[in-house]
C-alpha positions as CSV (number, residue, x, y, z in Angstrom):
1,X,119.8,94.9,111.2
2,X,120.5,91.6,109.6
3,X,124.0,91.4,112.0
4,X,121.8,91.9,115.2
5,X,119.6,89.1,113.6
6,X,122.4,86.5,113.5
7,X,124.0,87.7,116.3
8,X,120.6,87.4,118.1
9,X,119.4,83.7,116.9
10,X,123.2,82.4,117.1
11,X,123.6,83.4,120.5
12,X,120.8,82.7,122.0
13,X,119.2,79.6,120.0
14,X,121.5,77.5,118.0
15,X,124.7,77.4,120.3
16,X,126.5,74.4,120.3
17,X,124.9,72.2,117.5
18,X,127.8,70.3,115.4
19,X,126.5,71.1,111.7
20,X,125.5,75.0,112.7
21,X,128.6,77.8,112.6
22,X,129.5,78.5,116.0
23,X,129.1,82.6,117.2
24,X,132.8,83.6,119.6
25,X,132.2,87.0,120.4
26,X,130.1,89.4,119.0
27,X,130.3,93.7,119.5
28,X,128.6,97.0,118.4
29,X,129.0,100.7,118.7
30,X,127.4,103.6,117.4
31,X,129.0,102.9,113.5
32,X,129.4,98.6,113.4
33,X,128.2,95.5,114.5
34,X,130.7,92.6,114.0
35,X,130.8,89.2,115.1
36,X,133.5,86.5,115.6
37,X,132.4,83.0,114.2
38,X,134.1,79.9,113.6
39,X,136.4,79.4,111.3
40,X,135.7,77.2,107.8
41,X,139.1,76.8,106.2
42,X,137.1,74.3,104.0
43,X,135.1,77.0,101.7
44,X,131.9,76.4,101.2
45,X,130.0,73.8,99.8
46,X,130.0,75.4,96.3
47,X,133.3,75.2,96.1
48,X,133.8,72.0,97.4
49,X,131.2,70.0,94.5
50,X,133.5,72.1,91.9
51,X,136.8,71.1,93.5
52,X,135.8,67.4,93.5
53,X,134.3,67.6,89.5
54,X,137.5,69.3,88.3
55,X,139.7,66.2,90.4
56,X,137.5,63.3,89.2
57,X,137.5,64.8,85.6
58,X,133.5,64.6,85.6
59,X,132.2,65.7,82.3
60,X,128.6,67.4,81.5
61,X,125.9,65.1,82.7
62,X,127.7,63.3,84.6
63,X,126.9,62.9,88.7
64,X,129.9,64.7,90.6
65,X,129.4,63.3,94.2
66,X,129.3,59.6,95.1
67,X,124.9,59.0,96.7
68,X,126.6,58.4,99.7
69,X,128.3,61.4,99.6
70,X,125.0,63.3,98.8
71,X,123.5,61.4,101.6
72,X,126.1,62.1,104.4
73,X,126.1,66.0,103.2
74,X,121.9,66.1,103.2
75,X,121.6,64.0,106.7
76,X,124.3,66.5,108.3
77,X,122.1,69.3,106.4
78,X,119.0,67.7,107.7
79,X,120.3,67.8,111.4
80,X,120.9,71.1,111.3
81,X,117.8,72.2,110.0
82,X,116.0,69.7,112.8
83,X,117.5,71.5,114.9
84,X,116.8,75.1,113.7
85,X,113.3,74.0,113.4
86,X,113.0,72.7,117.0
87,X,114.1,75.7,118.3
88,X,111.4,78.0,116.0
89,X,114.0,79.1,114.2
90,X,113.2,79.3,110.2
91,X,117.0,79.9,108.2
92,X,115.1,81.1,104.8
93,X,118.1,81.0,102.7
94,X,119.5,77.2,102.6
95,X,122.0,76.9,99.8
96,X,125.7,75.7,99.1
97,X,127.1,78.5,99.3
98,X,126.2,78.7,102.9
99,X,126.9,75.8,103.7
100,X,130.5,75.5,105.0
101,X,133.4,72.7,105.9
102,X,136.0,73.3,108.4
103,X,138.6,72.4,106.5
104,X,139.3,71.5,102.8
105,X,139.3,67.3,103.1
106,X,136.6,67.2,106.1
107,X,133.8,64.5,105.9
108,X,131.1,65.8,104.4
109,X,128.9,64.9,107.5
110,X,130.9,68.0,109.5
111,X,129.6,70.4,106.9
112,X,128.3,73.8,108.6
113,X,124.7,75.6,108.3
114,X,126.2,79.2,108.1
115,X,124.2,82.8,107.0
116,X,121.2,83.7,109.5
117,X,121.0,86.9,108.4
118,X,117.5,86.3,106.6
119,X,116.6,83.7,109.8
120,X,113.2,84.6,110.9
121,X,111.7,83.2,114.2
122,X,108.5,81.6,114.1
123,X,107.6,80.8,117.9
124,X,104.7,83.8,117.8
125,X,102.6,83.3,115.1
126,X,102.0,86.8,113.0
């Protein structure tokens, strides 16, 4: 059920936004659902903050990203979810892990809003 969700919303909402995980292909039988999306060689966001404290020796306490590295990771974040929103489109489960880079030493700014598995749509009111 949660496949069919993400497969729905990605498909047929949030195509072609930069900061949102692109859906390929996508196909189902009577056992599977699976769905081809695009590639983040980068790992996720997670991973990223601890990659970047272990290569700046940060110690406890101690802030790990430069603010404009926080702020050009939260505006790309904030695009995305702008344009979730627009499109009545709720993702319910925003956190680093996923969020996704396409590649280990990309901009933060061409991070990825990935997981809409918990998505819900909120154009009719329940």
């Amino acid at each position: 059920m949660h496949a069919r969700t993400e497969i729905s919303i990605l498909s047929d909402r949030l195509q072609y936004h930069d900061n949102i995980v692109r859906l390929h292909a996508h196909a189902e039988d009577h056992y599977f659902v699976g769905a081809v999306l695009e590639l983040c060689r980068g790992g996720d966001l997670f991973d990223r903050i601890d990659r970047v404290r272990r290569i700046r020796s940060i110690g406890p306490g101690q802030p790990i990203l430069t603010e404009s590295e926080v702020a050009e990771a939260f505006f790309a974040i904030a695009k995305a979810l702008h344009f979730c929103h627009s499109r009545c489109i709720m993702h319910r489960d925003v956190k680093v892990e996923n969020i996704l880079l396409p590649s280990r030493d990309c901009p933060l700014s061409d991070l990825k809003l990935a997981d809409f598995a918990s998505a819900a749509d909120f154009s009719v009111v329940n």
